[in-house]
N, C-alpha and C positions, 0 to 999 in steps of 0.2 A: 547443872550443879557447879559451885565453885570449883575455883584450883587452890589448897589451902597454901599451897606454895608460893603461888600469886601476890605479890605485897604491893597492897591499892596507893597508888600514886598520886591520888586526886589531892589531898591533903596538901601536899607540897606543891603545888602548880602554883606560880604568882599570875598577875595579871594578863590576864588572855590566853592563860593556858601556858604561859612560859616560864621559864624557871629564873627569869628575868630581877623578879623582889619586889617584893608589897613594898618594903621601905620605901625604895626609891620613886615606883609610881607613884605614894603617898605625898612625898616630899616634890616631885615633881610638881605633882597637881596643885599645893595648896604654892608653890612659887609663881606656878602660870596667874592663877589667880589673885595671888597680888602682885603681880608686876602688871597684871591686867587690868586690876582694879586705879590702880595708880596712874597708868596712863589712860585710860578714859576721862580719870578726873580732871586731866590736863587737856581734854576736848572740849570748843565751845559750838555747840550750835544753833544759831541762827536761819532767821525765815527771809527770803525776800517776798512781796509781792509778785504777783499773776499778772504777764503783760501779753497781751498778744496785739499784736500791731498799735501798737502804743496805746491801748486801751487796757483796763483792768477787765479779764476776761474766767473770773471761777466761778460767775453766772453760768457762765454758758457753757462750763465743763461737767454743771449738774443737771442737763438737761438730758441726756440718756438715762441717768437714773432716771429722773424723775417719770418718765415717759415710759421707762420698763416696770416701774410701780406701779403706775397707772392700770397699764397694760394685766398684769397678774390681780390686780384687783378686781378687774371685770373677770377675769379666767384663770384661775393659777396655775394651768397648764398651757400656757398660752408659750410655745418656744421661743417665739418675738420676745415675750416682756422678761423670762428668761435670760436672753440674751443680751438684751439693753440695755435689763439690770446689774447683770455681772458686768460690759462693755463700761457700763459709764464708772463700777465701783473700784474699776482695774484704771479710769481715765483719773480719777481724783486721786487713788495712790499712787502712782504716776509723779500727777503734778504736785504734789506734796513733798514726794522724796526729791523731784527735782530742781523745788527752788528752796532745798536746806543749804547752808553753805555751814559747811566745817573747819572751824579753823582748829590749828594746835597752838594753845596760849604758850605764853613766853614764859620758859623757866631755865635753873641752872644747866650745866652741861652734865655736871655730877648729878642731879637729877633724872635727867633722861638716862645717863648710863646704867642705876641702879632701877629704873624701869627696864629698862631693856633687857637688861642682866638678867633679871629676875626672869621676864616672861622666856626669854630665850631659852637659859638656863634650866629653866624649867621642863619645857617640850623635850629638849635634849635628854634628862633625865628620865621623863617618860617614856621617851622613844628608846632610851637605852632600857627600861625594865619590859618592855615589851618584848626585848632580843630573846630571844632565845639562848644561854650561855653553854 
């Protein structure tokens, strides 16, 4: 049975349970997000080509898939094709993510400042409505 003396707290909790403030997590978040937004826009990425001993080699980095394919189409329980199809599909993301090159393009200083501002600023705010006051 209730306690009618008991006055429900729930109501008033901000974000994650602390008395921290919706505002501020609110205003936090949409700051991360565009200081976030704005500095990505200012990322360029590029590909290079697949060299391995000075050959061009993304042939031959699709050859465990190919082969673990094979393999589950004769048996789809086959733990080999299983394994050489997951092996080869971890070897091409791999070499994908490792021949992107990321540059940061060239802009103002005042620009990057109110990027940064922003995303920093932001977390901070968050991280303050999180506190517990």
């Amino acid at each position: 049975m209730a306690n009618p003396d008991r006055v429900d707290e729930r109501g008033t909790d901000g974000p994650g349970g602390t008395s921290g403030g919706l505002g501020a997590f609110v205003a936090g978040v949409l700051m991360v997000a565009a200081g976030g937004y704005l500095l990505l826009q200012q990322v360029t990425v590029t590909t290079s080509w697949w060299s391995f001993g000075g050959q061009g080699s993304f042939g031959l980095s699709l050859l465990p898939l190919l082969v673990g394919i094979a393999f589950l189409f004769f048996d789809g329980k086959s733990y080999v094709g299983w394994l050489l199809t997951a092996v080869g599909a971890v070897i091409i993301l791999a070499g994908v993510l490792m021949h992107m090159d990321i540059y940061f393009r060239q802009t103002s200083l005042f620009n990057t400042l109110v990027m940064l501002g922003l995303l920093f600023g932001g977390l901070g705010l968050v991280a303050r409505s999180l506190r517990a006051s």
